[in-house]
C-alpha positions in Angstrom: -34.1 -24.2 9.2 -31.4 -22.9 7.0 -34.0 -22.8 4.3 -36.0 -20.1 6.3 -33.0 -18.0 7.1 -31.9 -18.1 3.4 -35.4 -16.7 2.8 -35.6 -14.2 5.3 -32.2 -12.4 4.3 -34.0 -12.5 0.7 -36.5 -10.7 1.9 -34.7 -8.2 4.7 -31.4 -6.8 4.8 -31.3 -7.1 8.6 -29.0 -10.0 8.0 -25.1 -9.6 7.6 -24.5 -13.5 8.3 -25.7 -16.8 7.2 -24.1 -20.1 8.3 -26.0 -23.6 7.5 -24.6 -26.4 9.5 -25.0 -29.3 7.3 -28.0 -28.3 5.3 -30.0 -30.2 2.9 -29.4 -27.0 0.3 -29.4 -29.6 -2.4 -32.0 -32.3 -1.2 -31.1 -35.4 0.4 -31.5 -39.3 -0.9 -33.3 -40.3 2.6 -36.1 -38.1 2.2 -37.4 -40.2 -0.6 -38.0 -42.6 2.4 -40.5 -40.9 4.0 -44.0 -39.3 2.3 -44.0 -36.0 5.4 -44.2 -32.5 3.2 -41.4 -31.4 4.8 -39.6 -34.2 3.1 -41.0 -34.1 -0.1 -39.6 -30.8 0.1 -36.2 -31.9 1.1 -35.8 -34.2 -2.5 -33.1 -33.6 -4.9 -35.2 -31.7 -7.6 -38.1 -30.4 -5.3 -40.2 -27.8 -6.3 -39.5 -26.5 -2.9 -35.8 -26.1 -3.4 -35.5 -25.2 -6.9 -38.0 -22.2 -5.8 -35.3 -21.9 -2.7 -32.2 -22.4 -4.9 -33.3 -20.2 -7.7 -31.3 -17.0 -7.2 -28.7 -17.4 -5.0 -27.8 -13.4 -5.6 -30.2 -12.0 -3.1 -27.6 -13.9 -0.5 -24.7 -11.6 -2.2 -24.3 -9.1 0.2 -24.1 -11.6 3.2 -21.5 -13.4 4.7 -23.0 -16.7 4.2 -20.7 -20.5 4.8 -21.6 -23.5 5.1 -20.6 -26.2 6.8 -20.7 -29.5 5.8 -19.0 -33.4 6.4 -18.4 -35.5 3.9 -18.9 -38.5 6.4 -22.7 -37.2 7.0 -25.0 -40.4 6.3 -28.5 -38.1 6.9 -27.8 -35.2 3.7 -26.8 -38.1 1.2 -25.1 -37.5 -0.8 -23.2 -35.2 1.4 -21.7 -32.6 -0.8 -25.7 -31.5 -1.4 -25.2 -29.1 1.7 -22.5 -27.1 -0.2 -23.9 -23.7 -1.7 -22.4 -22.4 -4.9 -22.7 -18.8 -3.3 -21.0 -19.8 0.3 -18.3 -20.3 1.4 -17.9 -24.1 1.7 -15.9 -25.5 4.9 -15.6 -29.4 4.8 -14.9 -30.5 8.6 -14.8 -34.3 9.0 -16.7 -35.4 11.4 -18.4 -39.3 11.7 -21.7 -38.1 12.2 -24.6 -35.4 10.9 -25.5 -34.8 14.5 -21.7 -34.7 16.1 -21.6 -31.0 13.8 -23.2 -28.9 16.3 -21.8 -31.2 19.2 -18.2 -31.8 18.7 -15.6 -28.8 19.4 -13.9 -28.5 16.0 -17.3 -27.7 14.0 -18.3 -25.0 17.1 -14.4 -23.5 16.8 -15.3 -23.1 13.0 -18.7 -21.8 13.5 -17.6 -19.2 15.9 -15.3 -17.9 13.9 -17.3 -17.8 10.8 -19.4 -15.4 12.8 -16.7 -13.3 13.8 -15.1 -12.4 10.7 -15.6 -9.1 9.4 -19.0 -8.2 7.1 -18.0 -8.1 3.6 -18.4 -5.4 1.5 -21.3 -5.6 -1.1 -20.8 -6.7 -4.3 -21.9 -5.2 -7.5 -24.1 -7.1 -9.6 -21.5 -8.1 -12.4 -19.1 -9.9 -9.7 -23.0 -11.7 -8.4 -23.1 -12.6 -11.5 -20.3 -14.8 -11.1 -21.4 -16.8 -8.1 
C-alpha cells in the first residue's frame, strides 16, 4: 500500500504527507516463502522496488515518516521499512500487526500528520537525502 502512495505523490503534487506504517520499503526475507507476484515484488533486490526505490527525490517536497518496530517478525529484517528520505520513528512494539492497533504507534501517527507541511527543498539539499 505504501508503495502506491509513494508512487502517486511521484506522480501528483496533491500530496503534502506520507506516512508508511511498517512498510516493506526494503523487501522482506519471508516473501521469499511464497511464489504470489506481489511477493516476488516484496524481495530484497526486486525489480519492483529498485524501480520504486530509485529516486527517492520526487518524495522531497513531502512530509513523508515512517514508522517502523524493530520487534516486527513479518518485514525481516526489520530496519528494511526505514526510508533514507523519511523520517524514521522506531516505536517498539511485539508485533507487525499491534502498529496500527496499539495506542502509542496511533499517538505517533496522529501527530506525524499534524505537523506543519515543510517547506520545499531545493534540489542541492535533495541531493543530500
Amino acid at each position: 500500500r505504501a508503495h502506491c502512495l509513494r508512487a502517486r505523490a511521484r506522480r501528483r503534487r496533491q500530496v503534502d504527507r506520507l506516512v508508511t506504517i511498517s512498510s516493506p520499503n526494503q523487501g522482506t526475507l519471508l516473501a521469499f516463502l511464497n511464489r504470489r507476484v506481489g511477493c516476488k515484488q516484496m524481495r530484497p533486490g526486486s525489480a519492483f522496488l529498485q524501480k520504486l526505490n530509485h529516486d527517492c527525490s520526487a518524495l522531497r517536497d513531502l512530509n513523508v515518516t515512517s514508522f517502523w518496530t524493530p520487534l516486527d517478525l513479518i518485514i525481516l529484517p526489520a530496519k528494511s521499512s526505514r526510508l533514507p528520505c523519511a523520517v524514521n520513528k522506531e516505536i517498539p512494539v511485539i508485533a507487525h500487526p499491534l502498529m496500527i492497533l496499539q495506542r502509542k504507534p496511533l499517538d505517533e501517527i496522529a501527530k506525524a500528520l499534524s505537523q506543519p507541511i515543510r517547506r520545499r527543498l531545493t534540489r542541492q539539499e535533495c541531493s543530500k537525502l
